[in-house]
Backbone atoms as SQL, in Angstrom:
CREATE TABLE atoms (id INTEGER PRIMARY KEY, chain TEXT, resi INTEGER, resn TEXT, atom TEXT, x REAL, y REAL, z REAL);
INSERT INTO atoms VALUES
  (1, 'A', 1, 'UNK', 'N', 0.836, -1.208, 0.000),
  (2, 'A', 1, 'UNK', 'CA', 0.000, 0.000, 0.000),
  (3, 'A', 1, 'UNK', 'C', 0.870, 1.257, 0.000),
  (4, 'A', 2, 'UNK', 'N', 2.066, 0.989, 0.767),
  (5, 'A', 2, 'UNK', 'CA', 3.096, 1.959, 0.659),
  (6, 'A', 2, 'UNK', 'C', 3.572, 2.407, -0.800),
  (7, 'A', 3, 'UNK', 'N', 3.511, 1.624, -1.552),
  (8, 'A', 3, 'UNK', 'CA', 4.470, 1.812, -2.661),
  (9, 'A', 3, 'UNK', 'C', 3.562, 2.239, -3.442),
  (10, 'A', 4, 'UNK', 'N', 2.276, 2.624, -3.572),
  (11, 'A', 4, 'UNK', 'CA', 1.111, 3.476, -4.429),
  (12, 'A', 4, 'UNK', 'C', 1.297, 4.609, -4.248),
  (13, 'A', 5, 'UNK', 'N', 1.139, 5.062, -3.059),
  (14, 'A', 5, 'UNK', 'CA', 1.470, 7.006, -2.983),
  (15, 'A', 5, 'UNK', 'C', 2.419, 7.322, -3.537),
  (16, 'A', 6, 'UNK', 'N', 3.786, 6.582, -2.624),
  (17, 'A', 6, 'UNK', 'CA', 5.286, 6.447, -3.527),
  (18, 'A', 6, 'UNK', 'C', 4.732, 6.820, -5.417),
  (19, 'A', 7, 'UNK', 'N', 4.371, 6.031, -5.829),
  (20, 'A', 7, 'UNK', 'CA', 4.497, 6.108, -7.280),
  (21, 'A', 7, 'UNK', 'C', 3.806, 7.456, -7.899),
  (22, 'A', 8, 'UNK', 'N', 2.166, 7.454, -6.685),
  (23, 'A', 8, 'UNK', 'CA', 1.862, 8.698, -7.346),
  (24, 'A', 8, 'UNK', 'C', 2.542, 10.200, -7.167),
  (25, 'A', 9, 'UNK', 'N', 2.964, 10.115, -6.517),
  (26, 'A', 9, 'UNK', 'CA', 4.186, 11.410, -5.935),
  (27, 'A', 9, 'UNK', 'C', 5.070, 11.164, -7.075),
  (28, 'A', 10, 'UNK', 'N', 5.714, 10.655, -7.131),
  (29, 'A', 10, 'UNK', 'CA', 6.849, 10.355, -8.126),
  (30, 'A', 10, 'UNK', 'C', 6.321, 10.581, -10.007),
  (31, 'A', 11, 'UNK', 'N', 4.986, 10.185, -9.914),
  (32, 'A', 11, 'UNK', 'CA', 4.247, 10.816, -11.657),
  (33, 'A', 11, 'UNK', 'C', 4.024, 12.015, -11.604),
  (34, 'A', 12, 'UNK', 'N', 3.613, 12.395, -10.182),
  (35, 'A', 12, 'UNK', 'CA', 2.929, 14.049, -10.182),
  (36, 'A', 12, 'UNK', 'C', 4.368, 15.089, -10.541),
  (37, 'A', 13, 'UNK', 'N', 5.401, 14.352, -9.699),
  (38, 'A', 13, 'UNK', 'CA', 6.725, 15.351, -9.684),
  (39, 'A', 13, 'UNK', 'C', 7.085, 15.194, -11.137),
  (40, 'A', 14, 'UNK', 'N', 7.383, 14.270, -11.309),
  (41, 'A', 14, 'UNK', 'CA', 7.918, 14.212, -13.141),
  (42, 'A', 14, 'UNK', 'C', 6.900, 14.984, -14.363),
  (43, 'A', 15, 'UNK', 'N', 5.595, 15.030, -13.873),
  (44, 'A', 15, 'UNK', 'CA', 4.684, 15.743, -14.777),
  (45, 'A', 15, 'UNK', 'C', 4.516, 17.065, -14.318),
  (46, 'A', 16, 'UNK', 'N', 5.010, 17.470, -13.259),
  (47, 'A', 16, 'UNK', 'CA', 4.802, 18.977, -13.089),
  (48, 'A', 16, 'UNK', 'C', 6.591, 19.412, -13.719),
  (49, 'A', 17, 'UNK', 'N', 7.607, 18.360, -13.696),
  (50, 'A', 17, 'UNK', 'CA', 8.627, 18.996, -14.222),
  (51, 'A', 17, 'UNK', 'C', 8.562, 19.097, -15.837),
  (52, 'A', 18, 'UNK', 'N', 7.437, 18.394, -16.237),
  (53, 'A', 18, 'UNK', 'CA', 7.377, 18.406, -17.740),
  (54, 'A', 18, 'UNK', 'C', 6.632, 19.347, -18.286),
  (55, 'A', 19, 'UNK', 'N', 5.633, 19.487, -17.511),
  (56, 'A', 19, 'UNK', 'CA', 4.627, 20.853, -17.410),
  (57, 'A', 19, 'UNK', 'C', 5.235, 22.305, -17.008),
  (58, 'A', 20, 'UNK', 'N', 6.233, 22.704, -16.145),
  (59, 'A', 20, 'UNK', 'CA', 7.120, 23.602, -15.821),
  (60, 'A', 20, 'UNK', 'C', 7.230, 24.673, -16.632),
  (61, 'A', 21, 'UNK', 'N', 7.997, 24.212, -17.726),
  (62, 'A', 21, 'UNK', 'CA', 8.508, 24.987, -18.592),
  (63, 'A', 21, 'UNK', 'C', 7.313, 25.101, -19.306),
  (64, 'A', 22, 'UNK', 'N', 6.484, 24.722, -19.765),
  (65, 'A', 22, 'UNK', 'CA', 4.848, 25.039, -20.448),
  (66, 'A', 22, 'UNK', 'C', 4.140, 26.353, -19.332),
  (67, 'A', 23, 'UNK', 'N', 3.861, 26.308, -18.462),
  (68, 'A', 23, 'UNK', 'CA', 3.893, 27.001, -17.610),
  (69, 'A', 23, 'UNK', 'C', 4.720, 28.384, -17.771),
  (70, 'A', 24, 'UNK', 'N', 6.100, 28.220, -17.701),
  (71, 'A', 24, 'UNK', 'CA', 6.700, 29.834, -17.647),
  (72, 'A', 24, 'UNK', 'C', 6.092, 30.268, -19.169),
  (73, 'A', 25, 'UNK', 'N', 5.975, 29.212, -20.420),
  (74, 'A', 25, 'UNK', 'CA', 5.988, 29.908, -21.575),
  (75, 'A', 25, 'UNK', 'C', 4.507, 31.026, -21.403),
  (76, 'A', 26, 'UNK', 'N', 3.486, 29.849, -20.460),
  (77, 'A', 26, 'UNK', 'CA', 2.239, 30.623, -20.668),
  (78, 'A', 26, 'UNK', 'C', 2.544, 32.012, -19.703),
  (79, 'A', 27, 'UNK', 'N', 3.193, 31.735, -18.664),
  (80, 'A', 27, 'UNK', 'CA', 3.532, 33.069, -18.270),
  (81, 'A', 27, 'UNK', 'C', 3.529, 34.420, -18.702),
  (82, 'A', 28, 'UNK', 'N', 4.720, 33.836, -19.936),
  (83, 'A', 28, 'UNK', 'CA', 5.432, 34.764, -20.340),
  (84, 'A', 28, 'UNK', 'C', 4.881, 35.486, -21.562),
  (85, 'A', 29, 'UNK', 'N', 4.095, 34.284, -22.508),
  (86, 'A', 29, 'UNK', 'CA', 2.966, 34.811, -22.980),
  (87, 'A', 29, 'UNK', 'C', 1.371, 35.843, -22.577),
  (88, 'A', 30, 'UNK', 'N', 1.061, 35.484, -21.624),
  (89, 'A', 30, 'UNK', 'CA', -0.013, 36.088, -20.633),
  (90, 'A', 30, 'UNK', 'C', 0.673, 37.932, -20.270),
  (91, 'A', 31, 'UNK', 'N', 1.976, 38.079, -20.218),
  (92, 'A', 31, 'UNK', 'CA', 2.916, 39.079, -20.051),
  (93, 'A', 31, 'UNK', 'C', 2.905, 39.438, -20.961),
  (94, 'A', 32, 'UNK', 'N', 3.360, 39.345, -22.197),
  (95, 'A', 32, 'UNK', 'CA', 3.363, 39.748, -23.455),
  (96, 'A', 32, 'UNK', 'C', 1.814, 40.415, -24.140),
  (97, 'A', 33, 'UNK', 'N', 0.911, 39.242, -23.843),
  (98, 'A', 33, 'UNK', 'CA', -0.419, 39.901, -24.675),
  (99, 'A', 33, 'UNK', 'C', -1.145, 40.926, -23.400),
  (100, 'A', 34, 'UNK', 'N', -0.854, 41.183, -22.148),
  (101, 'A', 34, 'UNK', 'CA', -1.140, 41.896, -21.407),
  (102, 'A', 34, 'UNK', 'C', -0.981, 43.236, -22.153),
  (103, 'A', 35, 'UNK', 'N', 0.761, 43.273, -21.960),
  (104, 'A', 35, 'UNK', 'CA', 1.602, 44.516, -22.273),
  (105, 'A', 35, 'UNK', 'C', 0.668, 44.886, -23.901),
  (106, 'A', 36, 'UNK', 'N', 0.327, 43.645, -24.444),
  (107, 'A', 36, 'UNK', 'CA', 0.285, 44.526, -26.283),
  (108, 'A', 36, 'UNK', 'C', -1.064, 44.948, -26.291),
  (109, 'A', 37, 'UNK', 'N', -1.989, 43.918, -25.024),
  (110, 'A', 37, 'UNK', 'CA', -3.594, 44.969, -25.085),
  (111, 'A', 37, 'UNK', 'C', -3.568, 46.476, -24.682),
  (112, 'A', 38, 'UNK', 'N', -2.466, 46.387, -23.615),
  (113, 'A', 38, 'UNK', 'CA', -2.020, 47.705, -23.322),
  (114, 'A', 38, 'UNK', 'C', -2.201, 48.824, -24.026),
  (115, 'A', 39, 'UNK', 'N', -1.188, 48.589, -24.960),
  (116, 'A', 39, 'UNK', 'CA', -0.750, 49.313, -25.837),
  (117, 'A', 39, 'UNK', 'C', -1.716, 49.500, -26.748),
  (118, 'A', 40, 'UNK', 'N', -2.511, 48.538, -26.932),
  (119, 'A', 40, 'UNK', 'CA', -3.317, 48.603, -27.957),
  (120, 'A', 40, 'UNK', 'C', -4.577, 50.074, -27.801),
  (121, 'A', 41, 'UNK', 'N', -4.891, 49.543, -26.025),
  (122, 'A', 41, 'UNK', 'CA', -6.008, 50.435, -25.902),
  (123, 'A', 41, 'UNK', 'C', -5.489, 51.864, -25.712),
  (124, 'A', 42, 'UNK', 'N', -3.973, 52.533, -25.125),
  (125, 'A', 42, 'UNK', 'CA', -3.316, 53.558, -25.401),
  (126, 'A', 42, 'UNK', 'C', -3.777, 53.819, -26.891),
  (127, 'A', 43, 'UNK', 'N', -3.276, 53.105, -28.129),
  (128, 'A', 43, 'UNK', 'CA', -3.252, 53.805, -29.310),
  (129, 'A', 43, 'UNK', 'C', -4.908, 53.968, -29.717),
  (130, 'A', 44, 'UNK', 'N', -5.444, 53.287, -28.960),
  (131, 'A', 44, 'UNK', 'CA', -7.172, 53.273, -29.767),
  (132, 'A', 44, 'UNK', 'C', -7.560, 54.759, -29.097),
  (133, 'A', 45, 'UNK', 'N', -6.861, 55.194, -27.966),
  (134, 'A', 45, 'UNK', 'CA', -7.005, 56.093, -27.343),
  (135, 'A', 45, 'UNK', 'C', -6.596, 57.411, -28.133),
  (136, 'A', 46, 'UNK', 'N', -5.569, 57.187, -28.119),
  (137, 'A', 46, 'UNK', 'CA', -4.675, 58.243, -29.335),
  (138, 'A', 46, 'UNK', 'C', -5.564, 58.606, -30.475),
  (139, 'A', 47, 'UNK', 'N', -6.078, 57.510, -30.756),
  (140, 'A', 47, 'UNK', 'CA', -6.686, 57.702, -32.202),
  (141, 'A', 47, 'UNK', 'C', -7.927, 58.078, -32.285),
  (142, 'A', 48, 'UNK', 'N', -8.397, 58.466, -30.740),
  (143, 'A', 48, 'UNK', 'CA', -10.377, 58.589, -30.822),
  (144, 'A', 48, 'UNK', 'C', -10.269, 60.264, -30.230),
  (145, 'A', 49, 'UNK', 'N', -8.867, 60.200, -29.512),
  (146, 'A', 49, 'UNK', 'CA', -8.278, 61.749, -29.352),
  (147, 'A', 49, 'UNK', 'C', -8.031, 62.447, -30.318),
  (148, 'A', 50, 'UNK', 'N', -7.208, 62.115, -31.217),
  (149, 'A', 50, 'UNK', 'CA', -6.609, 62.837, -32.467),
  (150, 'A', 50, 'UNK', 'C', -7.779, 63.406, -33.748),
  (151, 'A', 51, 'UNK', 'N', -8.986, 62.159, -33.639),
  (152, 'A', 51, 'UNK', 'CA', -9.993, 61.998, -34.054),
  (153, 'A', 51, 'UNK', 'C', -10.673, 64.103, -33.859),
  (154, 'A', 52, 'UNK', 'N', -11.395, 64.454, -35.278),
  (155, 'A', 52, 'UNK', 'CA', -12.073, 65.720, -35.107),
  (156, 'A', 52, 'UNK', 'C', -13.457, 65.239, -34.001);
């Protein structure tokens, strides 16, 4: 009975180290399209300003 948890601990750790790096990418993506909605709604701004 011992050696079941054992194993599931041991799949969870190896699949969160495989998942890891998927993880920072979504990070880093989630960072990226943050920053460019950003920007986006600045320029929609610009442009409803500039607008007669």
């Amino acid at each position: 009975m011992v050696e079941g948890p054992g194993q599931l601990t041991v799949c969870s750790s190896s699949r969160l180290k495989l998942l890891g790096p998927f993880f920072e990418l979504a990070r880093l993506l989630g960072e990226v399209l943050f920053e460019q909605s950003d920007l986006s709604l600045e320029l929609v701004d610009v442009d409803w300003g500039s607008e007669p």
